[in-house]
BALOGU-205858 format. One record per atom (N, C-alpha, C, O): residue number from 1; residue in one letter; atom name; x, y, z. Coordinates in steps of 0.001 Angstrom, whole numbers. Each point is the difference from the previous one (the first is absolute). Layout:
R:NUM:a:CA:X:Y:Z
...
This chain:
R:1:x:N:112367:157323:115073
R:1:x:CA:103:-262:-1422
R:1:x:C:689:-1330:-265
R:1:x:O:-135:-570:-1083
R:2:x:N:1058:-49:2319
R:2:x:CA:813:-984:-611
R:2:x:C:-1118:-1101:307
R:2:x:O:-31:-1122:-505
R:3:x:N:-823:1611:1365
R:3:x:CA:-683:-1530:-44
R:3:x:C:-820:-235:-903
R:3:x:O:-201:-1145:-405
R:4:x:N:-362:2113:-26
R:4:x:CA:-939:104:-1080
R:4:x:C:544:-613:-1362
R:4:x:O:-826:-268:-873
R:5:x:N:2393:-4:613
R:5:x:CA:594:-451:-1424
R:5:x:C:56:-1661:807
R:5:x:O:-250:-910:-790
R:6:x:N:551:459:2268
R:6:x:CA:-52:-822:385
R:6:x:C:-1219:-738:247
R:6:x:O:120:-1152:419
R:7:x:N:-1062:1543:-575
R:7:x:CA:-970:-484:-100
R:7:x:C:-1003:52:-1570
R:7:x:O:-1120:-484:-163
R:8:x:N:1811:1094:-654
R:8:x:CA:-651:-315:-1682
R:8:x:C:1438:-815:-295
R:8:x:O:170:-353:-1167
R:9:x:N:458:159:1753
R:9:x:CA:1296:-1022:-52
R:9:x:C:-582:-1761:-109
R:9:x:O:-139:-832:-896
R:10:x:N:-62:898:2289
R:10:x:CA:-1398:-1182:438
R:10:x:C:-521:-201:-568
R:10:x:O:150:-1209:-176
R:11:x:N:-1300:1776:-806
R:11:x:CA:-1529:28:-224
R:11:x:C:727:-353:-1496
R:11:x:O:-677:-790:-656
R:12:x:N:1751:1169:94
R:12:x:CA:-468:-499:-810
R:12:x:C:1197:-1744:-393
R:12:x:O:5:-757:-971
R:13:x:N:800:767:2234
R:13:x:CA:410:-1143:322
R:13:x:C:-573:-1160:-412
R:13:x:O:342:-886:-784
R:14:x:N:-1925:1206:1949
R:14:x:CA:-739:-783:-53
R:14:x:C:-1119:-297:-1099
R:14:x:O:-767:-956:-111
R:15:x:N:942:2149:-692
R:15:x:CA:-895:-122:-1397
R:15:x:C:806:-1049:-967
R:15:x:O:-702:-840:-561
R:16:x:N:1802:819:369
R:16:x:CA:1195:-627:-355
R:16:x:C:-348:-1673:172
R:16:x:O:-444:-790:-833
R:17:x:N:767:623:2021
R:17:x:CA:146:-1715:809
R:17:x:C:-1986:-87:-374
R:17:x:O:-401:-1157:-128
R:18:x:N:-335:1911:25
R:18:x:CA:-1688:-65:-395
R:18:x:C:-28:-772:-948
R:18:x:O:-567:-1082:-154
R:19:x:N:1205:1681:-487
R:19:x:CA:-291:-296:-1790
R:19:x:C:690:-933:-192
R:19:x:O:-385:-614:-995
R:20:x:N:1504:48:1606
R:20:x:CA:923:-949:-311
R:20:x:C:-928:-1408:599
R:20:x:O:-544:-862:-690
R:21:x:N:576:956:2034
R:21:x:CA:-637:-1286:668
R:21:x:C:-1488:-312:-1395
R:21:x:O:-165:-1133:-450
R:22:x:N:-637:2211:32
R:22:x:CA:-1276:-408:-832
R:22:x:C:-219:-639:-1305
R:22:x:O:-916:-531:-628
R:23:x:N:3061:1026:406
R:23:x:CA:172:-301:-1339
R:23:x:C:-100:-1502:-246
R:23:x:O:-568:-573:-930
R:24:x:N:1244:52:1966
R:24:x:CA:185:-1186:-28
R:24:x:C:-824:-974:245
R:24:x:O:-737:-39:985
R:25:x:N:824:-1053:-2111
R:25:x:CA:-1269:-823:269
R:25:x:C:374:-946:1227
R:25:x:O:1057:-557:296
R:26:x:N:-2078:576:197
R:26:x:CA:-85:-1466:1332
R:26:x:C:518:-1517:-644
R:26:x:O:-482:-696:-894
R:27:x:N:1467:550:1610
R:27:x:CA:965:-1667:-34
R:27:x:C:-1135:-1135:-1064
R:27:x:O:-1108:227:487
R:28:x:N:982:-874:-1202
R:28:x:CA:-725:-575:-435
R:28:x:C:-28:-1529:751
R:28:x:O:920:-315:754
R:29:x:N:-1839:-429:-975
R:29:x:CA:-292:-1320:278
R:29:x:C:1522:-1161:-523
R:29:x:O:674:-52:-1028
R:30:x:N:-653:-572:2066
R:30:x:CA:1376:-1199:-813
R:30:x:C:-1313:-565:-478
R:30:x:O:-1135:-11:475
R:31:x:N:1785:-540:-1785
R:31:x:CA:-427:-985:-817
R:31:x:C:-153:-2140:593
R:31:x:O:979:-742:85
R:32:x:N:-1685:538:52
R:32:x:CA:18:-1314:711
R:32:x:C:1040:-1026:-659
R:32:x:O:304:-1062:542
R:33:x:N:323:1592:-2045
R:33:x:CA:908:-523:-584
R:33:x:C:1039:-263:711
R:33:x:O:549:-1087:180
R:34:x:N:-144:2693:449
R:34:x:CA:1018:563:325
R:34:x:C:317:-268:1663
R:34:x:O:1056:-122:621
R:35:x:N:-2164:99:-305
R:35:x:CA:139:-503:1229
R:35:x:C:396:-1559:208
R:35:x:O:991:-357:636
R:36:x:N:-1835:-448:-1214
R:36:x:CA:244:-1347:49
R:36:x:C:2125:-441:-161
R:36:x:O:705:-806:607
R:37:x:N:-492:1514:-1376
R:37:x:CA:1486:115:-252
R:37:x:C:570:369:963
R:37:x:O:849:-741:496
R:38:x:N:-1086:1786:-21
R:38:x:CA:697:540:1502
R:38:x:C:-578:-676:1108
R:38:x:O:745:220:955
R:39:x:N:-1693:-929:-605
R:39:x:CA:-126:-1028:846
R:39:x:C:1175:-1318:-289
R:39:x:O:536:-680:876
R:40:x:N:-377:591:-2063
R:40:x:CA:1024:-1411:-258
R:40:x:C:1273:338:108
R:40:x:O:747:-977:48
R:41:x:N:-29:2411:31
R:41:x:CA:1148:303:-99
R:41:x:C:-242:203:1656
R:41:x:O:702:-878:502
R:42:x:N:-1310:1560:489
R:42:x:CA:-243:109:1405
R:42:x:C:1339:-590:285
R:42:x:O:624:-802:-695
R:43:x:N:-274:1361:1890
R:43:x:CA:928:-953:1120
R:43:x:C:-229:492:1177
R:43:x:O:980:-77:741
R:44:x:N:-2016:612:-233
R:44:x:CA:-52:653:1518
R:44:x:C:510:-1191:1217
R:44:x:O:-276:-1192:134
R:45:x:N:980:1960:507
R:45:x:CA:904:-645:1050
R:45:x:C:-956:631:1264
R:45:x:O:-648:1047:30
R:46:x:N:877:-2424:1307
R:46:x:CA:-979:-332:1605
R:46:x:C:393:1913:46
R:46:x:O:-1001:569:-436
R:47:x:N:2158:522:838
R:47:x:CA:171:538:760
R:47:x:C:-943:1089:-941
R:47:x:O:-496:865:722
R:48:x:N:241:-759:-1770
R:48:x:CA:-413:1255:-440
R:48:x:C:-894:-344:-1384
R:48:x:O:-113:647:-1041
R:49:x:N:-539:-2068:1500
R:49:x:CA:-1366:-204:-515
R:49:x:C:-774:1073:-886
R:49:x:O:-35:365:-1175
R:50:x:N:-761:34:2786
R:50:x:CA:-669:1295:-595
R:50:x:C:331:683:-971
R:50:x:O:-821:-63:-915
R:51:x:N:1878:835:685
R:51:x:CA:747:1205:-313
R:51:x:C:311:-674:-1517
R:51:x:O:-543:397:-1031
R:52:x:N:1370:-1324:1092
R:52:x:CA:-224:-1066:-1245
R:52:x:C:-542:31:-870
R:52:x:O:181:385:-1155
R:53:x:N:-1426:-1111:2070
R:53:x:CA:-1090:-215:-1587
R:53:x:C:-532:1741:-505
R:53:x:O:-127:395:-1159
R:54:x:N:-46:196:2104
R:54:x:CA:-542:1398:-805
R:54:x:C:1215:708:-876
R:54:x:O:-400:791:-854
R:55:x:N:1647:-951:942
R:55:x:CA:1135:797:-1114
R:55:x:C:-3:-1461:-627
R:55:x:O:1034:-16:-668
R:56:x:N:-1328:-569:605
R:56:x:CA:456:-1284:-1001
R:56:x:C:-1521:-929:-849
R:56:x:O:-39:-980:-744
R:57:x:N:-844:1718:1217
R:57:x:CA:-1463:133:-758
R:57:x:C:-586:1027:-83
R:57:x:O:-1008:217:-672
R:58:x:N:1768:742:1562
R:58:x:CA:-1076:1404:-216
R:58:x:C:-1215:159:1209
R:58:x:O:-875:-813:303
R:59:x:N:1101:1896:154
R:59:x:CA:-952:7:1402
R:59:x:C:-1729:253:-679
R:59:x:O:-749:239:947
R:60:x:N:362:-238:-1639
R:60:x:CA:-1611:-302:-282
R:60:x:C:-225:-1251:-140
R:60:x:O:-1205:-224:110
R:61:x:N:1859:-761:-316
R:61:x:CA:-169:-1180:-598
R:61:x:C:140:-524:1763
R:61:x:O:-875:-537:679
R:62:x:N:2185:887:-302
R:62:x:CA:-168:-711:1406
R:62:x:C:-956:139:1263
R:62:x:O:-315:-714:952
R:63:x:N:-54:2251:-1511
R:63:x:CA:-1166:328:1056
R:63:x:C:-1381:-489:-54
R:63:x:O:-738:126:977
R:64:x:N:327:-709:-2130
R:64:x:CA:-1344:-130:-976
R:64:x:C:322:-1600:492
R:64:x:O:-999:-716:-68
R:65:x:N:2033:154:474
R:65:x:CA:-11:-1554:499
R:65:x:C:-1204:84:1229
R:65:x:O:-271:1011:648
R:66:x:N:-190:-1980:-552
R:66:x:CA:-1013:-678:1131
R:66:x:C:-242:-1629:-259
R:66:x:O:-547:-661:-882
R:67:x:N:1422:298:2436
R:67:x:CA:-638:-1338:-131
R:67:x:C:-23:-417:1277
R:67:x:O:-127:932:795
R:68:x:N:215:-2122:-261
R:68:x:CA:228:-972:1455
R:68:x:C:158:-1220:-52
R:68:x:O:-973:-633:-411
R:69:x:N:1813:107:668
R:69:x:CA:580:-1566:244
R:69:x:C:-1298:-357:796
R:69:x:O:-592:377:1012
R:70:x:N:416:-1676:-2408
R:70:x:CA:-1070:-1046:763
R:70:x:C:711:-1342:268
R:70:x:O:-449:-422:1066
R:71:x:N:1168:-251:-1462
R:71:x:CA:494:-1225:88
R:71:x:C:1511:-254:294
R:71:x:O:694:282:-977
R:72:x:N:-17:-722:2020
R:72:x:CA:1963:-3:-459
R:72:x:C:-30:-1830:563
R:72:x:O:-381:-326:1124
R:73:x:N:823:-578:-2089
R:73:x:CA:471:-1246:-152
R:73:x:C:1389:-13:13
R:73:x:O:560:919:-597
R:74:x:N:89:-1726:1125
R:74:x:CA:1045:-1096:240
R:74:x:C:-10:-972:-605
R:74:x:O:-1111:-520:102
R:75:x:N:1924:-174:-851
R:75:x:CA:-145:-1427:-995
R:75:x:C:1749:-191:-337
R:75:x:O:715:371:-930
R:76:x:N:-490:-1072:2084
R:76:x:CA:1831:-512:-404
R:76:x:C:611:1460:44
R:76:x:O:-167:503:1111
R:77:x:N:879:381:-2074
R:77:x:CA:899:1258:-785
R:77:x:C:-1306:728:-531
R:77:x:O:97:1196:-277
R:78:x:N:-1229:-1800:130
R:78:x:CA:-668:942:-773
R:78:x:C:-1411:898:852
R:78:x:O:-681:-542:871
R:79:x:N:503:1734:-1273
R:79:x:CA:-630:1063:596
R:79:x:C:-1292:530:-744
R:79:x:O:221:314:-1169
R:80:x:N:-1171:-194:1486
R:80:x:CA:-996:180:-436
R:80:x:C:-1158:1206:101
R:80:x:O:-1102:-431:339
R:81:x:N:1154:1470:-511
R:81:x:CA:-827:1001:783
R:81:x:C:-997:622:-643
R:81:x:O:350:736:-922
R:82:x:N:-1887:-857:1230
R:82:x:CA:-782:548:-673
R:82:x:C:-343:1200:233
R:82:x:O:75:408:1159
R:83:x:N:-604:578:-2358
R:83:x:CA:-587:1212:499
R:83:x:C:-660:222:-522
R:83:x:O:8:-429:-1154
R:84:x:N:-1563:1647:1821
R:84:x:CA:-741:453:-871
R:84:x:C:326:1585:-80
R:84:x:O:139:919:807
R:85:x:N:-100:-1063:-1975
R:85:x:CA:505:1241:-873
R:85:x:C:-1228:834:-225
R:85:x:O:-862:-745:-468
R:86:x:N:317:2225:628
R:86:x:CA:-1137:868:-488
R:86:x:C:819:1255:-630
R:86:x:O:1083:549:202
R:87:x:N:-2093:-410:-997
R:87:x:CA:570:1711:-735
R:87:x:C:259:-544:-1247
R:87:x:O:-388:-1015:-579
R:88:x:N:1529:2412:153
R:88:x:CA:124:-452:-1415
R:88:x:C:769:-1269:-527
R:88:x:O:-173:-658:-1026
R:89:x:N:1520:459:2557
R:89:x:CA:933:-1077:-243
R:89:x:C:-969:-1458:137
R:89:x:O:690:-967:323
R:90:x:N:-1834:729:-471
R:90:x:CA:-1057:-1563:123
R:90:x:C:-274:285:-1486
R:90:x:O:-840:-823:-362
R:91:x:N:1136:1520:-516
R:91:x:CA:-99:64:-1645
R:91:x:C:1202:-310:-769
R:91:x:O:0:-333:-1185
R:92:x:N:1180:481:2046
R:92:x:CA:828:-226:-1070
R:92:x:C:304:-1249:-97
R:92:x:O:-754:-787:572
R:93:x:N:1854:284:-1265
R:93:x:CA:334:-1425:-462
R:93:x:C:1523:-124:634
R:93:x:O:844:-740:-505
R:94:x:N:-630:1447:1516
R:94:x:CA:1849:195:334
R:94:x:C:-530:168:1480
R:94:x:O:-1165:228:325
R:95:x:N:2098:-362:384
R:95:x:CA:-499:314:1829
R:95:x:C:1160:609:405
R:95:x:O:1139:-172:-435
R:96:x:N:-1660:1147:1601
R:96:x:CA:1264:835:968
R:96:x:C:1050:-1241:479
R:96:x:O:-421:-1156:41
R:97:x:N:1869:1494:331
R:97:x:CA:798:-888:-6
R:97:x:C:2:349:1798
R:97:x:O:112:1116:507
R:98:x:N:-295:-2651:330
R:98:x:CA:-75:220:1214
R:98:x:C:918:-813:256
R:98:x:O:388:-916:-725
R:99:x:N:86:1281:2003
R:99:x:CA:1275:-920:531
R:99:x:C:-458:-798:1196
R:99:x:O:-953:341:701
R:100:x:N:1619:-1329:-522
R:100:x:CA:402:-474:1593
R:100:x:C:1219:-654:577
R:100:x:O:961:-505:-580
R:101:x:N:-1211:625:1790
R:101:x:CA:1309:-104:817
R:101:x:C:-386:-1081:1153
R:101:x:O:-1040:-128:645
R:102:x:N:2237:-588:-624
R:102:x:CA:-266:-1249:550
R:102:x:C:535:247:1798
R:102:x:O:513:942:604
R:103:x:N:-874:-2068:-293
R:103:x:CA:124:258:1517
R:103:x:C:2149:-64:298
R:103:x:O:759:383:890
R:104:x:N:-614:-1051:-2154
R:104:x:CA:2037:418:-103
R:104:x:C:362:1035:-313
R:104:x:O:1222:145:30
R:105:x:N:-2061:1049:-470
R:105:x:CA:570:1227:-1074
R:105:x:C:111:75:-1097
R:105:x:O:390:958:-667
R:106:x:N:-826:-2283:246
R:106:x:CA:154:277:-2116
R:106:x:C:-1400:388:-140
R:106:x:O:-1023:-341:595
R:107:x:N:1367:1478:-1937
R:107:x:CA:-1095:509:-259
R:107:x:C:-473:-121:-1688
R:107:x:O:778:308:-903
R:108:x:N:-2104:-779:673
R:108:x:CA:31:-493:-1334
R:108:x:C:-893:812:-627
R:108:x:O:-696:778:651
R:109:x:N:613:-882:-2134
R:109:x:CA:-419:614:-691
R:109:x:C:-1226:-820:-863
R:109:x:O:259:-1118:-444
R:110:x:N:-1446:1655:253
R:110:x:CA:-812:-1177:-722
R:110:x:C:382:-913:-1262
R:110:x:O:302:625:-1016
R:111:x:N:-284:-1664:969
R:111:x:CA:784:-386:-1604
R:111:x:C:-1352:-105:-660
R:111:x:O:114:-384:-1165
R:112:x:N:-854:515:1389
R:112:x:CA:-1259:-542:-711
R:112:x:C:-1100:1010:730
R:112:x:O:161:561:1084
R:113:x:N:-1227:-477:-1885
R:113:x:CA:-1403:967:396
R:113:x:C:-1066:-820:-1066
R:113:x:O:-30:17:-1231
R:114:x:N:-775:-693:2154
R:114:x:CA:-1064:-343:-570
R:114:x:C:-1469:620:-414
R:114:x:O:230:1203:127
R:115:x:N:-1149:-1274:-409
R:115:x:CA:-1545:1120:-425
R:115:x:C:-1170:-855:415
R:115:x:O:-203:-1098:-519
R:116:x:N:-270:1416:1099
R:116:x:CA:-1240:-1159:-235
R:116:x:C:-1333:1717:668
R:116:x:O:-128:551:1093
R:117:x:N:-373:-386:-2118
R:117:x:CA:-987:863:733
R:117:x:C:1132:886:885
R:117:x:O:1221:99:-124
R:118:x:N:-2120:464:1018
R:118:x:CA:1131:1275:478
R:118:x:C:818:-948:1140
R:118:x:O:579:651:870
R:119:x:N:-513:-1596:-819
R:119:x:CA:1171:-530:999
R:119:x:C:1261:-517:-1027
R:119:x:O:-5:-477:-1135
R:120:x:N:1028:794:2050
R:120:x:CA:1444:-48:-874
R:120:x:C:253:-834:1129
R:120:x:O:-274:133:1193
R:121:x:N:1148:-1467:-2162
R:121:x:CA:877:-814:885
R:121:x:C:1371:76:-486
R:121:x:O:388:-270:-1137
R:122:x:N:475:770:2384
R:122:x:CA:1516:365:-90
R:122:x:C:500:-1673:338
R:122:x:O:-565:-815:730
R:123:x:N:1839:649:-1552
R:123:x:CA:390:-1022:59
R:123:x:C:2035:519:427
R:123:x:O:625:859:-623
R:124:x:N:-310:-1333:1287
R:124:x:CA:1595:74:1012
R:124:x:C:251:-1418:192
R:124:x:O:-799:-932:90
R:125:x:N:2313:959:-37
R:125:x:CA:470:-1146:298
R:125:x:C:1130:22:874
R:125:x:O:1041:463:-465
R:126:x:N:-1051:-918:1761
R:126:x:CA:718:277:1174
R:126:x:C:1505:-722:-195
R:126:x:O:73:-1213:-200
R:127:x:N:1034:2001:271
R:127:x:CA:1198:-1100:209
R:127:x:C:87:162:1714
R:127:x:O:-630:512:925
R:128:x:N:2154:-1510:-1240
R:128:x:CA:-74:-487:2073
R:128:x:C:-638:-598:529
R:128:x:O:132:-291:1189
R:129:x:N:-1197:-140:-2080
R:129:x:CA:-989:-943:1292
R:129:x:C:269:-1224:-14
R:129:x:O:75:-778:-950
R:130:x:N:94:597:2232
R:130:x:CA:-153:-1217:1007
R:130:x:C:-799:-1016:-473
R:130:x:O:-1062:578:-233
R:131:x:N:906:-1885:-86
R:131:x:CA:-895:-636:-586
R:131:x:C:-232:-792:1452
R:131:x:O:782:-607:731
R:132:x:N:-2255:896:-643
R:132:x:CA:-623:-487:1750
R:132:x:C:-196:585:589
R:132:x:O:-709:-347:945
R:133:x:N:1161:1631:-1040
R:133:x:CA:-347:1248:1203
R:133:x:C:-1090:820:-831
R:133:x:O:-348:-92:-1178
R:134:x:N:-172:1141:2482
R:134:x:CA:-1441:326:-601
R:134:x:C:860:1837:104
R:134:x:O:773:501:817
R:135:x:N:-1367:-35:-1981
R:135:x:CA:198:1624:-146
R:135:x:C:-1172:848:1091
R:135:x:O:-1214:-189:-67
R:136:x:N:1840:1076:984
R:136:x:CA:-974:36:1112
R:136:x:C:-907:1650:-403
R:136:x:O:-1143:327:320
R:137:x:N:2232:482:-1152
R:137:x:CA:-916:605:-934
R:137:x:C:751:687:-1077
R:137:x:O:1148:-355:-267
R:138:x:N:-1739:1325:-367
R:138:x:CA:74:709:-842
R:138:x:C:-26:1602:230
R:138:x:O:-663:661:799
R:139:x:N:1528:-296:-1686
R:139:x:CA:-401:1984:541
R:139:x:C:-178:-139:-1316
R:139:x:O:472:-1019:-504
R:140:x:N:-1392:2270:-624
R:140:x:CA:-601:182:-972
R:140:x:C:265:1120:62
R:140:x:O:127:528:1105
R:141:x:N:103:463:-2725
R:141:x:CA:311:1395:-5
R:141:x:C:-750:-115:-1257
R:141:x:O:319:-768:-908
R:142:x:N:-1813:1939:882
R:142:x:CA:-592:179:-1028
R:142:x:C:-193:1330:-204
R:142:x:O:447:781:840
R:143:x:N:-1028:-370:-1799
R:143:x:CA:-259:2009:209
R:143:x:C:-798:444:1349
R:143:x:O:-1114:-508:125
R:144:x:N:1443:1179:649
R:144:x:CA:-222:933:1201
R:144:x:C:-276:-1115:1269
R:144:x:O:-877:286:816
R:145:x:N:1488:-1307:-696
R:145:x:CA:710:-1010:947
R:145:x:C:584:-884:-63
R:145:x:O:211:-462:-1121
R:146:x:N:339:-203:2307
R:146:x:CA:684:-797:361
R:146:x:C:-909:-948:831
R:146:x:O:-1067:314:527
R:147:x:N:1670:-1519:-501
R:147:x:CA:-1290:-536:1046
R:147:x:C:1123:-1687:342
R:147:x:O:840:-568:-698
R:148:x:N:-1255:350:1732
R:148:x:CA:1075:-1584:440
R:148:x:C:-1377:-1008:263
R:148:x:O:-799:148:925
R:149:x:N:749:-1089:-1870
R:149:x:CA:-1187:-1140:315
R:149:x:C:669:-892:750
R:149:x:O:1162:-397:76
R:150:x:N:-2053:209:391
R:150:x:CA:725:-1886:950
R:150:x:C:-802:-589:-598
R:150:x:O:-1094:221:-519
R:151:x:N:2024:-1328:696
R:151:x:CA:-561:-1251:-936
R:151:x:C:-675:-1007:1045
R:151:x:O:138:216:1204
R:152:x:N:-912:-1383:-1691
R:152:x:CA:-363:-998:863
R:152:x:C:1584:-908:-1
R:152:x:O:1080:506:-305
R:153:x:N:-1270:-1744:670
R:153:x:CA:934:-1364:88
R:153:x:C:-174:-342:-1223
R:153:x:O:1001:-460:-548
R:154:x:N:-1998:534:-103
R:154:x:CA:-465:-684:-1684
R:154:x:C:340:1276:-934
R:154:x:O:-262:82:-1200
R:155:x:N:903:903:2003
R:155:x:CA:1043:846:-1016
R:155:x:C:-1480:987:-777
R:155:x:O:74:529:-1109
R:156:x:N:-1267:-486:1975
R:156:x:CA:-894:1082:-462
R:156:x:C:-556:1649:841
R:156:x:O:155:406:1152
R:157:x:N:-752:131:-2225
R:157:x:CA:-141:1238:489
R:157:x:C:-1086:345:-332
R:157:x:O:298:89:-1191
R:158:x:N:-1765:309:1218
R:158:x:CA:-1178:134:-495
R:158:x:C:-456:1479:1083
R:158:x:O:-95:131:1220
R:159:x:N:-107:816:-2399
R:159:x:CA:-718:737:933
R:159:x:C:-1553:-249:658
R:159:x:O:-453:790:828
């Protein structure tokens, strides 16, 4: 008998947590308003990137990212990196905030995001550098990698 109250105990536990989980409507869409804002407030830091951008944009937005570094330039302090962007983030007018890290350990943040068609050009500006010496590469932290380019002597990277 006791299991029998322990088990309409259960049943209707689970009728309970039923009705509750159905009640509730499914998370809605961020607004591209809203997002664009929380891309500009962003600060994701090299050690926890990842983890970052999804509590600090929201993990649909970071997962729905797709892109790949096509271009990384060298020019004096200044940094140049192209990407082609697909999905929904090649529509908007704001870009995921990607970092890099220099072959010293500073790690920068994009100051600039350019549009041209679905390629975005990130714009960084390196302190510490050596004026004459060549940057031998780059490590890059974007949604779901990391990646270290080497550069040429003319400070390029072309996939």
């Amino acid at each position: 008998m006791k299991r029998f109250y322990i088990g309409v105990g259960l049943l209707g536990f689970s009728a309970v947590l039923l009705i509750g989980i159905l009640a509730n409507d499914a998370p809605t869409e961020i607004a591209p308003e809203e997002l664009a804002e929380r891309v500009l407030e962003s600060a994701p830091v090299w050690a926890d990137y990842q983890e970052d951008i999804k509590g600090q944009l929201g993990a649909t937005p970071a997962a729905r990212w797709h892109g790949e570094p096509l271009r990384l330039r060298v020019e004096g302090d200044q940094v140049s990196l192209v990407f082609e962007v697909t999905g929904i983030w090649a529509t908007y007018d704001f870009a995921m905030p990607v970092l890099v890290k220099d072959h010293l350990g500073n790690v920068y943040r994009n100051e600039s995001a350019t549009r041209d068609g679905t390629t975005v050009t990130y714009g960084y500006t390196l302190k510490d550098r050596v004026e004459g010496t060549s940057v031998p590469w780059l490590e890059i932290a974007y949604p779901h990698h990391f990646e270290r380019l080497a550069l040429s002597p003319q400070g390029e990277w072309v996939q």
